[in-house]
N, CA and C atoms as an extended XYZ file, in Angstrom:
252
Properties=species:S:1:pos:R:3:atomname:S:1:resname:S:1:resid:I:1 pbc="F F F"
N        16.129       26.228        7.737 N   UNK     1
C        16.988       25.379        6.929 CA  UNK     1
C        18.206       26.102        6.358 C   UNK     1
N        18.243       27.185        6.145 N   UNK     2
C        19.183       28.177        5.191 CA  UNK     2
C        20.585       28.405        6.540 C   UNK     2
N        20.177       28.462        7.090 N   UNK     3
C        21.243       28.714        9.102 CA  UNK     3
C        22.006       27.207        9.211 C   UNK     3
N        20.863       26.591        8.988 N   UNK     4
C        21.410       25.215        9.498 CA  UNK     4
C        22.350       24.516        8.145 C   UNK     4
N        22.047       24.864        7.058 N   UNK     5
C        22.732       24.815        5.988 CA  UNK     5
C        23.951       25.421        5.852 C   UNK     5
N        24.202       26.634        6.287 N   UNK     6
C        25.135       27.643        6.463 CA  UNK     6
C        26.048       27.104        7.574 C   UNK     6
N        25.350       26.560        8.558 N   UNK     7
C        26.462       26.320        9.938 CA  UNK     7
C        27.020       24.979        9.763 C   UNK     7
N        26.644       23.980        8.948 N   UNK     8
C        27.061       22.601        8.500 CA  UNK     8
C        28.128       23.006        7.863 C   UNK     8
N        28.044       23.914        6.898 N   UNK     9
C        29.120       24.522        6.268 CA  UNK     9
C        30.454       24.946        6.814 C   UNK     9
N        30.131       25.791        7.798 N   UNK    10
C        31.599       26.518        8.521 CA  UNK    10
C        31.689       25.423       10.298 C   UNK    10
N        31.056       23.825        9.836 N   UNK    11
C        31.046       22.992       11.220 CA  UNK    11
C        30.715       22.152       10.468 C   UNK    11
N        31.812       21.314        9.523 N   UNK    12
C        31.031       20.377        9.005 CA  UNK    12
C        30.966       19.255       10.111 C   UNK    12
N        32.045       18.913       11.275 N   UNK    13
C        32.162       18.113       12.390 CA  UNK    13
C        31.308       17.883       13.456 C   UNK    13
N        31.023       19.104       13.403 N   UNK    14
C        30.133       19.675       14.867 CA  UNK    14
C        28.250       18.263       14.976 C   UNK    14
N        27.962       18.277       16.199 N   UNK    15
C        26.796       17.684       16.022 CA  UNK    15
C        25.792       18.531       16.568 C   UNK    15
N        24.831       18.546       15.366 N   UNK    16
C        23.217       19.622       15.755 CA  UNK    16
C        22.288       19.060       16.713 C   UNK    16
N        21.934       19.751       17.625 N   UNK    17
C        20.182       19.554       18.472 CA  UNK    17
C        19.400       19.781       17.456 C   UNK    17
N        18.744       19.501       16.484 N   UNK    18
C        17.691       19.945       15.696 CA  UNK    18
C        16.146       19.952       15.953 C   UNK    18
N        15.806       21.800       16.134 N   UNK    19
C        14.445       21.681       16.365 CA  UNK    19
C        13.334       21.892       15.451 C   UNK    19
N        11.978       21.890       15.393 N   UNK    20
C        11.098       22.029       14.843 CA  UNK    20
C        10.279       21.138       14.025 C   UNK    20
N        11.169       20.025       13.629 N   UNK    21
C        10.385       19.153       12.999 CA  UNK    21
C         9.520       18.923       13.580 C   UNK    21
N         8.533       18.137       12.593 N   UNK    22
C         6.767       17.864       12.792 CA  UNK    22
C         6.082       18.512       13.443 C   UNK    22
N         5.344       18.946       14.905 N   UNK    23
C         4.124       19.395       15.218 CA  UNK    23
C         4.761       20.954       14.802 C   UNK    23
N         6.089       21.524       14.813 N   UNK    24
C         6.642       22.497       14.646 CA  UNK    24
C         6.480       23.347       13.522 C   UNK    24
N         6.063       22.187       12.450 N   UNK    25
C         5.955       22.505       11.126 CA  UNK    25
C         7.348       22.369       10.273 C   UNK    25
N         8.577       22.087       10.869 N   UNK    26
C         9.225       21.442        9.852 CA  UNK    26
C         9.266       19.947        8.747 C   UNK    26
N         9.953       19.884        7.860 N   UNK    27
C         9.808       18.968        7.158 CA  UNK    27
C        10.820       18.142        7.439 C   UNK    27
N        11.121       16.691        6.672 N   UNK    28
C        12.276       15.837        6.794 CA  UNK    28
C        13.217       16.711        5.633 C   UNK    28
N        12.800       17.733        4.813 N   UNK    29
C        13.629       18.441        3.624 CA  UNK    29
C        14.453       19.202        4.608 C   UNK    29
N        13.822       19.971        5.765 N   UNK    30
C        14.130       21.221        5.833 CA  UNK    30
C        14.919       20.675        7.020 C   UNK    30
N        15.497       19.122        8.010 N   UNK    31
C        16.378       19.251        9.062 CA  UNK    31
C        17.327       18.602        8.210 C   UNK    31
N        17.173       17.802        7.076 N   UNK    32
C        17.960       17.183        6.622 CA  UNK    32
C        19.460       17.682        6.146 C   UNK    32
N        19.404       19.728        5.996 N   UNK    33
C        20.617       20.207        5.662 CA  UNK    33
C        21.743       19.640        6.852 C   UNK    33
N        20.884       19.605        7.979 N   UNK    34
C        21.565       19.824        9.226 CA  UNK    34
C        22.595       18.709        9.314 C   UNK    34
N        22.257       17.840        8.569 N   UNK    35
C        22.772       16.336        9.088 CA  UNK    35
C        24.626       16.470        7.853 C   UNK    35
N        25.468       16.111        7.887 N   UNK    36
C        26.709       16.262        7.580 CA  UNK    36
C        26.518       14.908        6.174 C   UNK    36
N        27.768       15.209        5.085 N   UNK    37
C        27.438       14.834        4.129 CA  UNK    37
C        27.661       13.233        4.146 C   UNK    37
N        28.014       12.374        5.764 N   UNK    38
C        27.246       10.799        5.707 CA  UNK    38
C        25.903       10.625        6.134 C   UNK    38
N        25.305       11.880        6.482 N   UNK    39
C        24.044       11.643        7.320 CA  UNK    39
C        24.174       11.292        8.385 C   UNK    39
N        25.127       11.989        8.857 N   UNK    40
C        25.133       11.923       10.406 CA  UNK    40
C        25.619       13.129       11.292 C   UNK    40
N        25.683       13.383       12.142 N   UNK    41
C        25.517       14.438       12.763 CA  UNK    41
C        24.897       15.961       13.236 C   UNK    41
N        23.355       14.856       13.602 N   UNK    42
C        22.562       15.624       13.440 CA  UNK    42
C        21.569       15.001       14.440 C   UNK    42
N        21.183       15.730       16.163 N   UNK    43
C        20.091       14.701       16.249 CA  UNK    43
C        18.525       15.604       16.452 C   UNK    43
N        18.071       14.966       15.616 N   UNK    44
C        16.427       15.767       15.234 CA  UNK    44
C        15.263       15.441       16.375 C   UNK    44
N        15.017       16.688       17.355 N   UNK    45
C        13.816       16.800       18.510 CA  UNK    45
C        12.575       16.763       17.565 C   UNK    45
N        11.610       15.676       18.248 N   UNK    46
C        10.493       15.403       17.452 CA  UNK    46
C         9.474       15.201       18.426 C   UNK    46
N         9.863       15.850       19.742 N   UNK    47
C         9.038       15.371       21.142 CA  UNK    47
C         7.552       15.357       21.105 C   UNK    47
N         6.948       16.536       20.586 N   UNK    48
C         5.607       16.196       20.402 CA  UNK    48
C         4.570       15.246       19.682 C   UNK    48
N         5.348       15.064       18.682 N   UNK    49
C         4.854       14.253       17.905 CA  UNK    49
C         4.557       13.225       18.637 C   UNK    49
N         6.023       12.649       18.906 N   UNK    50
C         6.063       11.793       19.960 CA  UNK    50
C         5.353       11.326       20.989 C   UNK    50
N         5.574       11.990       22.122 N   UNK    51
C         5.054       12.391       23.053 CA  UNK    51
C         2.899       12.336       23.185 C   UNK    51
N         2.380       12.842       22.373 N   UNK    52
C         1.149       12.517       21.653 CA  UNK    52
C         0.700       12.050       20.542 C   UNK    52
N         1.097       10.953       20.199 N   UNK    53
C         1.168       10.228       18.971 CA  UNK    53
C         0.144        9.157       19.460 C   UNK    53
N        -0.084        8.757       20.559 N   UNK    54
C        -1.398        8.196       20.987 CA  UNK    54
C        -2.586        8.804       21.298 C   UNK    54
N        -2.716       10.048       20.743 N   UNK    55
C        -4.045       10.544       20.601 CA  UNK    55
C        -4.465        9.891       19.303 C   UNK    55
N        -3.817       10.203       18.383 N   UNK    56
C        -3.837        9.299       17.080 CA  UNK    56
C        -4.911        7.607       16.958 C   UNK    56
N        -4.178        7.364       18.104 N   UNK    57
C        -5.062        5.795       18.261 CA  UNK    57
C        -5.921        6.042       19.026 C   UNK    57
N        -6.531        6.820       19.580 N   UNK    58
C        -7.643        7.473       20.412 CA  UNK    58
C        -7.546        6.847       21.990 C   UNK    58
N        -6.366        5.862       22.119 N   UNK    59
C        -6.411        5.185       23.320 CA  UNK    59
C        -5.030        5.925       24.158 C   UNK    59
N        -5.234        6.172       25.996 N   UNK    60
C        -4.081        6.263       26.280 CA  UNK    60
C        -3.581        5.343       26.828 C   UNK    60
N        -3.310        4.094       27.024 N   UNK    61
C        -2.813        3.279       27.027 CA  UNK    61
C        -2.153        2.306       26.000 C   UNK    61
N        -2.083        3.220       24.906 N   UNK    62
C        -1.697        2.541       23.880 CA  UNK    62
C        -0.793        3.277       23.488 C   UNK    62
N        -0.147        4.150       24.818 N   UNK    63
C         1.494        5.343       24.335 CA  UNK    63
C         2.289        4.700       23.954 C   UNK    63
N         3.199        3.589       24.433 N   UNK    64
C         4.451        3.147       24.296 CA  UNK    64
C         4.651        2.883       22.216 C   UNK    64
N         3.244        1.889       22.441 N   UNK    65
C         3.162        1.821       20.755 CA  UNK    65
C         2.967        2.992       19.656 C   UNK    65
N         2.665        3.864       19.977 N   UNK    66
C         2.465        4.926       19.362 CA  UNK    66
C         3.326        5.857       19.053 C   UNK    66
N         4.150        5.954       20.608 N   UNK    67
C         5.139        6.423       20.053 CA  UNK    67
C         6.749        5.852       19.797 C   UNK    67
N         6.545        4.703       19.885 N   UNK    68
C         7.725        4.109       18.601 CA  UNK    68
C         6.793        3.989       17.418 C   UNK    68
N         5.819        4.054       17.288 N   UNK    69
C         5.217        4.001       15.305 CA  UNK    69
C         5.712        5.834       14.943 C   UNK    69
N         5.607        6.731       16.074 N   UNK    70
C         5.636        8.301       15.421 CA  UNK    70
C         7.583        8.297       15.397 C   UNK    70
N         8.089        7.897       16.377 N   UNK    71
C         9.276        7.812       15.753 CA  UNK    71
C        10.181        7.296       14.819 C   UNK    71
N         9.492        5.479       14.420 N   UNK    72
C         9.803        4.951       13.555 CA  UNK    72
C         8.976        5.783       12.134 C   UNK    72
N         8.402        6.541       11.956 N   UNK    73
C         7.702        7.066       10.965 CA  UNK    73
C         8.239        8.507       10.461 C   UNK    73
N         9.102        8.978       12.118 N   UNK    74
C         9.667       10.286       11.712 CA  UNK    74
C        11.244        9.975       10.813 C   UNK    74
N        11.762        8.892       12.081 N   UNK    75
C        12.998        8.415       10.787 CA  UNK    75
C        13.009        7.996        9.536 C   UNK    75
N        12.135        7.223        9.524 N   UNK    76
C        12.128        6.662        7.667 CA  UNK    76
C        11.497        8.349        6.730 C   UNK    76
N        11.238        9.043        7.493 N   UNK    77
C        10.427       10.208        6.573 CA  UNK    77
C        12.146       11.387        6.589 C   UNK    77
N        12.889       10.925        7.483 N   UNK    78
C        14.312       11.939        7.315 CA  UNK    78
C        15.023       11.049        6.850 C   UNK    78
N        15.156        9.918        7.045 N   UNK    79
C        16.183        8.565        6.126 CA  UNK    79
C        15.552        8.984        4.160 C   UNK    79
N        14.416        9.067        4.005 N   UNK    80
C        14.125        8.956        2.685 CA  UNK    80
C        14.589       11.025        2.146 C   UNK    80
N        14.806       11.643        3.434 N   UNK    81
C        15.161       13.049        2.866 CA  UNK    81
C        17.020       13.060        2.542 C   UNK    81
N        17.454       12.316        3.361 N   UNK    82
C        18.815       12.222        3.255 CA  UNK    82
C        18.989       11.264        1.816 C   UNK    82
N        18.233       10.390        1.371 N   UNK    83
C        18.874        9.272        0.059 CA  UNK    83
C        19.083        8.316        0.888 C   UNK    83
N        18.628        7.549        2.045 N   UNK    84
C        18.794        6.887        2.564 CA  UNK    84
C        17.597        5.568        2.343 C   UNK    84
């Protein structure tokens, strides 16, 4: 967060790949520096989560839903880090 804080700084224009959130162990605190002061420019990799978010429902045929609930769950959790 402290890099990505720092490089928003000397790029406030620029747009971030942002990694680590969730299975990574980042937080919605810690990509949220990344994002520019409308909350935008910033797009946050959340693939695993994603990606196996239907283990969660114990079914695999139940991916597609699962993972729009882990992505709709990762945005509102970085929308509520931004003041959004």
């Amino acid at each position: 967060p402290s890099a990505a804080k720092t490089l928003r700084k000397v790029m406030p224009h620029a747009v971030f790949l942002v990694p680590g959130f969730g299975a990574q162990g980042g937080s919605a605190a810690d990509v949220a520096v990344a994002f520019d002061k409308d909350g935008l420019g910033a797009i946050v990799n959340s693939s695993r989560d994603i990606l196996f978010a239907y283990r969660t429902f114990g079914d695999e045929h139940a991916f597609a839903a699962a993972a729009r609930q882990a992505a709709q769950e990762a945005n509102a959790r970085i929308n509520a880090a931004l003041g959004k």
